[in-house]
C-alpha positions in Angstrom: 127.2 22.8 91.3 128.6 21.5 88.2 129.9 24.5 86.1 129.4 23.1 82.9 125.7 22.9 83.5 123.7 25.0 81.3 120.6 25.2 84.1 118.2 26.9 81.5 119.0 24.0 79.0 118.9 21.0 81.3 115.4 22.6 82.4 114.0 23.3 78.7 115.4 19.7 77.5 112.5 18.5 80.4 109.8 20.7 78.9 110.6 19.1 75.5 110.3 15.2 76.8 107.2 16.6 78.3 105.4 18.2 75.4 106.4 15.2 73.6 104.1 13.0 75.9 101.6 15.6 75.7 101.9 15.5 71.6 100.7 11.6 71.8 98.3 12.0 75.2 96.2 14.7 73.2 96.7 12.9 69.9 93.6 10.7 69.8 91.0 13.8 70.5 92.0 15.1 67.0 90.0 12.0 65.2 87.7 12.9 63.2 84.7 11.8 65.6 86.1 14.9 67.8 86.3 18.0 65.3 83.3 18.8 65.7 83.5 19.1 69.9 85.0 21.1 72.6 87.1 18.0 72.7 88.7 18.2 69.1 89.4 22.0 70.1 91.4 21.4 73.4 93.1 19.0 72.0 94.4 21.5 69.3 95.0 24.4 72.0 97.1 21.5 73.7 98.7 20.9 70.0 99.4 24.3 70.0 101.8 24.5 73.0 103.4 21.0 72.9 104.3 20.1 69.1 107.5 22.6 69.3 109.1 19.2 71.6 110.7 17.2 69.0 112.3 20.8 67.1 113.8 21.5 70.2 115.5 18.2 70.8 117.3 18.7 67.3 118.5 22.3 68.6 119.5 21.0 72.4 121.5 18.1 70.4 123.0 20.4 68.0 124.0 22.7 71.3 126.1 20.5 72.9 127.5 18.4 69.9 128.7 21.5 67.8 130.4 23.3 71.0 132.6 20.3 71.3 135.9 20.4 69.3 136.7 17.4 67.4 140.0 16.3 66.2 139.5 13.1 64.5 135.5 12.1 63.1 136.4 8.4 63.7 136.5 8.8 68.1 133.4 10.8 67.4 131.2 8.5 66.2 133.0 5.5 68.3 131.8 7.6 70.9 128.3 9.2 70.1 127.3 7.3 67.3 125.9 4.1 69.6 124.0 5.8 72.0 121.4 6.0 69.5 121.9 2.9 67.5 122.1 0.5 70.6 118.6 2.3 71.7 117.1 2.1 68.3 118.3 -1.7 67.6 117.1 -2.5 71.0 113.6 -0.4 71.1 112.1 -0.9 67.5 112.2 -4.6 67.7 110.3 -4.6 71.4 107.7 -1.7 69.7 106.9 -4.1 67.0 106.4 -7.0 69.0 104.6 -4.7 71.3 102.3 -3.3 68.2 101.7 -7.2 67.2 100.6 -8.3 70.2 98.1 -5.4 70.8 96.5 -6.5 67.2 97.8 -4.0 65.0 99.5 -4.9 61.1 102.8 -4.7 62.0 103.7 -5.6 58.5 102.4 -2.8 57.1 104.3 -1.0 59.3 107.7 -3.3 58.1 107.3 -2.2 54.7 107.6 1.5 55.4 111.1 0.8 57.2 112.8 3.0 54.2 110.3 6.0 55.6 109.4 7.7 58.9 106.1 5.2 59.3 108.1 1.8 60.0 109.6 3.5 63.1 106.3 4.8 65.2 107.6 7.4 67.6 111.2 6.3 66.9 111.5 8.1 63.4 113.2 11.0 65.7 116.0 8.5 66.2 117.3 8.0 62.3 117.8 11.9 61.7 119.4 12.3 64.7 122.1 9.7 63.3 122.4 11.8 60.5 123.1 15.1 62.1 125.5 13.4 64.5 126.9 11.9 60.9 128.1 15.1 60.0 128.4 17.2 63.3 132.3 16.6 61.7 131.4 18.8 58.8 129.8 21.4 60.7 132.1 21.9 63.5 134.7 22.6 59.9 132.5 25.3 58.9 131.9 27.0 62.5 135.6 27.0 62.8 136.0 28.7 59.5 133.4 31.4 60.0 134.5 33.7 62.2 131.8 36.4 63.1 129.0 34.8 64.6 126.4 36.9 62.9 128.0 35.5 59.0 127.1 31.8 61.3 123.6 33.2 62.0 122.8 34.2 58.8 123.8 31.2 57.6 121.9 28.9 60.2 118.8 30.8 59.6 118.9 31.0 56.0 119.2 27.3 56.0 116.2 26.8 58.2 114.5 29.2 56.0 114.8 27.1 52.7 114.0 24.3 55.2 110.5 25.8 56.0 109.9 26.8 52.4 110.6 22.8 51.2 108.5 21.6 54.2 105.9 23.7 52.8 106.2 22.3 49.5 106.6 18.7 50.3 103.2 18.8 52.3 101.5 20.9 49.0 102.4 17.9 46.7 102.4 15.1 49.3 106.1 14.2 48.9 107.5 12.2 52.2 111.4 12.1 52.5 113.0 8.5 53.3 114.9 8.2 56.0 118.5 8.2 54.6 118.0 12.1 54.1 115.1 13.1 57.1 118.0 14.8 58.7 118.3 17.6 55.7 115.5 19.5 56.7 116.8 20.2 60.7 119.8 21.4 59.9 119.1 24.3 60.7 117.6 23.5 63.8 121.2 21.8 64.6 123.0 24.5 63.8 120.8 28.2 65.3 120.8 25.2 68.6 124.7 26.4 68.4 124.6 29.2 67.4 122.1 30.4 70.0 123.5 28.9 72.7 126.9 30.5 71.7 125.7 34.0 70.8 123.0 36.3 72.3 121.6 38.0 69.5 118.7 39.6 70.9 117.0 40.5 74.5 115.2 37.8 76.4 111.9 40.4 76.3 112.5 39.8 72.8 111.9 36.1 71.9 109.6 36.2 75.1 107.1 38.0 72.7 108.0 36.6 69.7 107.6 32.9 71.8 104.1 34.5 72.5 103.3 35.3 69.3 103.8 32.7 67.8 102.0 30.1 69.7 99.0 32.1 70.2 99.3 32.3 66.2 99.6 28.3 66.3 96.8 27.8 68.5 94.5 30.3 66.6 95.1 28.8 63.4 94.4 25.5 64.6 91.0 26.6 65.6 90.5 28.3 62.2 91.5 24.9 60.2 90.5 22.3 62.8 89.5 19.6 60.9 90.9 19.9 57.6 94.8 19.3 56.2 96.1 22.6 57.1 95.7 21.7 60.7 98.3 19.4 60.1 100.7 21.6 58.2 100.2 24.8 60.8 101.8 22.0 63.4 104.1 20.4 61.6 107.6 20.6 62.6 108.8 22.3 59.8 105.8 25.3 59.9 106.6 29.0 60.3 105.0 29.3 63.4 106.6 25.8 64.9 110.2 27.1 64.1 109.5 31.0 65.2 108.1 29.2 68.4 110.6 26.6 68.9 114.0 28.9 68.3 112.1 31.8 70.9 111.8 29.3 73.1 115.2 28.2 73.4 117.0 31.2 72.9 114.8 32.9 76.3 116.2 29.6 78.0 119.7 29.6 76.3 119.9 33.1 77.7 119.4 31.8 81.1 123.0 29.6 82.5 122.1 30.1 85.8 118.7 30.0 87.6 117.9 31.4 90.9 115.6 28.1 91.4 116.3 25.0 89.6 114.2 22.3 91.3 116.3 18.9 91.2 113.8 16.6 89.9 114.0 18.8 86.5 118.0 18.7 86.0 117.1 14.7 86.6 113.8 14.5 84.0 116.1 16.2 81.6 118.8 13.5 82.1 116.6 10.5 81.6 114.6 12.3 79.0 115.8 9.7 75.9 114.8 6.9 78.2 111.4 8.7 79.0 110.7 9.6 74.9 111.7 5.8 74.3 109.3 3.9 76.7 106.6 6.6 77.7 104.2 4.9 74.8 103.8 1.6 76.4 103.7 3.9 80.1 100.5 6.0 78.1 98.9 2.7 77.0 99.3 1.2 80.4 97.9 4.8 82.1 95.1 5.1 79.4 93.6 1.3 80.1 91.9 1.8 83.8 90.5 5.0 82.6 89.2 3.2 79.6 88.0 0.6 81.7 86.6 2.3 84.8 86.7 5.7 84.6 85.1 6.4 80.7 83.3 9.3 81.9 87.1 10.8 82.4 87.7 10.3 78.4 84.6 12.2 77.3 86.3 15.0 78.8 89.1 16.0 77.0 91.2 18.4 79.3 90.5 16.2 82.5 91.6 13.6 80.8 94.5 14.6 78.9 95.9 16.6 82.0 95.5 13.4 84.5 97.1 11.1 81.9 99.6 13.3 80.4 101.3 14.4 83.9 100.7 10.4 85.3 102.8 9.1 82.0 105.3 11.9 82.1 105.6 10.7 86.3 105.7 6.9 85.4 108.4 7.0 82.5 110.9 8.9 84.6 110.3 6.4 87.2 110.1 3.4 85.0 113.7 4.7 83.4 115.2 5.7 86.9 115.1 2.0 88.0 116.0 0.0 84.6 119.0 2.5 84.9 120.1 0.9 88.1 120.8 -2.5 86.2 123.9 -1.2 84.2 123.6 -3.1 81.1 120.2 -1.7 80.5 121.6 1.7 80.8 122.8 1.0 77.0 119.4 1.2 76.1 117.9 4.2 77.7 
């Protein structure tokens, strides 16, 4: 056993490459042809559980990175800095030809490359490069604060102003570019440290408020199905979407060790960036016999959504387990 493992970690960093998938397998049920069936609202109870997955990949990155002393910023980025611009160099190119040759206006998607649009599912990719831009800084600023609860404070006030600007932004319709996406999960980065670091409170603790606050997702979704606020209440900058997604990973921070840790899920979690990258084209491939021979399967929401979520999910790590045995392609993956 490796003891520099985290086994709760490498387990929950699974979990979020999985609710990712389900975030885009449940996606099209929320169309507006749907609100009004026991489709559009299991889609939005599947909402309710999976759209915490991209918030926790900001806190699982900002785990590891800040724990890591670092002497000079320059090996730092020589080091971290292309393992997401090789895959994002490589992958936005193919998803563009990709999107062209399925029909769709790719260059209305080109002209959005300054925002979060021009980069599909990628956009998680660009903030990412921001944070690790000044990982640097913040390791400064952990070194200098000494009592982990001053770091707390500070790591949740930051998330706080976060959720109040978020809040604010989707009121008046304002979209950040991409230069500065990575302002509002900073706090994500940081409690993802901090957390890790510190046990500030009992698992029973963030068990409930985990609870609580996904049940409070899911039944606000049902309240607002259909209109706008459906799509604040899951947004990854909500209230209930960060008291979720920081429950969740401080009841699996709080857990190094695991008295069963099925291998397949310390493997998931290591090819999850190859899974998030490629499981799109893997959905569209899953989703065309269905569409084709089984249709009855997508007028049924839950059937469908379970057989094609957990069938993608089983295909990208498979897909990504053998490109990673040609070694050049494990640049891009």
């Amino acid at each position: 056993m490796d003891a520099t493992r985290h086994e709760g970690l490498d387990v929950l960093r699974a979990l979020a490459a999985f609710f990712v998938i389900g975030i885009h397998t449940s996606g099209q049920y929320l169309a507006p042809e749907h609100w009004q069936s026991s489709n559009g609202y299991v889609a939005a109870l599947v909402q309710g559980f999976v759209q915490i997955g991209v918030p926790l990949f900001f806190m699982l990155s900002g785990a590891f990175l800040l724990a890591q002393p670092i002497e000079k910023p320059s090996t730092f980025y020589r080091k971290r800095l292309p393992r997401l611009l090789i895959p994002l160099a490589v992958w936005l190119p193919l998803y563009y030809l990709y999107f062209w040759i399925k029909g769709a206006d790719v260059a209305e998607y080109a002209l959005h490359l300054f925002w979060a649009k021009g980069y599909f599912h990628l956009w998680f990719l660009p903030p990412l490069l921001g944070l690790y831009l000044v990982t640097p800084l913040l390791r400064k600023v952990i070194e200098r604060v000494s009592r982990s609860r001053d770091l707390a404070l500070i790591a949740v006030g930051l998330l706080l102003l976060e959720v109040i600007g978020s809040f604010f932004l989707f009121v008046y319709q304002v979209e950040l570019p991409i230069p500065i996406l990575f302002i509002p999960y900073l706090g994500y980065y940081l409690l993802g440290y901090v957390l890790k670091e510190h046990a500030l409170a009992k698992k029973s603790l963030w068990g409930v408020l985990y609870g609580a606050g996904t049940l409070a997702m899911i039944s606000l979704l049902v309240l607002y199905h259909g209109s706008s606020w459906a799509e604040y209440v899951t947004s990854n900058l909500s209230p209930l979407v960060a008291v979720a997604t920081i429950s969740l990973f401080a009841l699996f921070s709080s857990l190094p060790r695991l008295s069963h840790n099925p291998r397949f899920l310390s493997s998931f979690a290591a090819r999850s960036l190859g899974v998030y990258l490629i499981h799109i084209v893997v959905l569209d491939v899953v989703t065309k016999p269905f569409l084709l021979w089984f249709p009855w399967i997508m007028e049924q929401a839950l059937l469908s959504i379970l057989l094609r979520w957990s069938l993608t999910a089983a295909l990208s790590f498979i897909g990504v387990s053998l490109l990673q045995k040609v070694r050049l392609l494990r640049l891009f993956l």
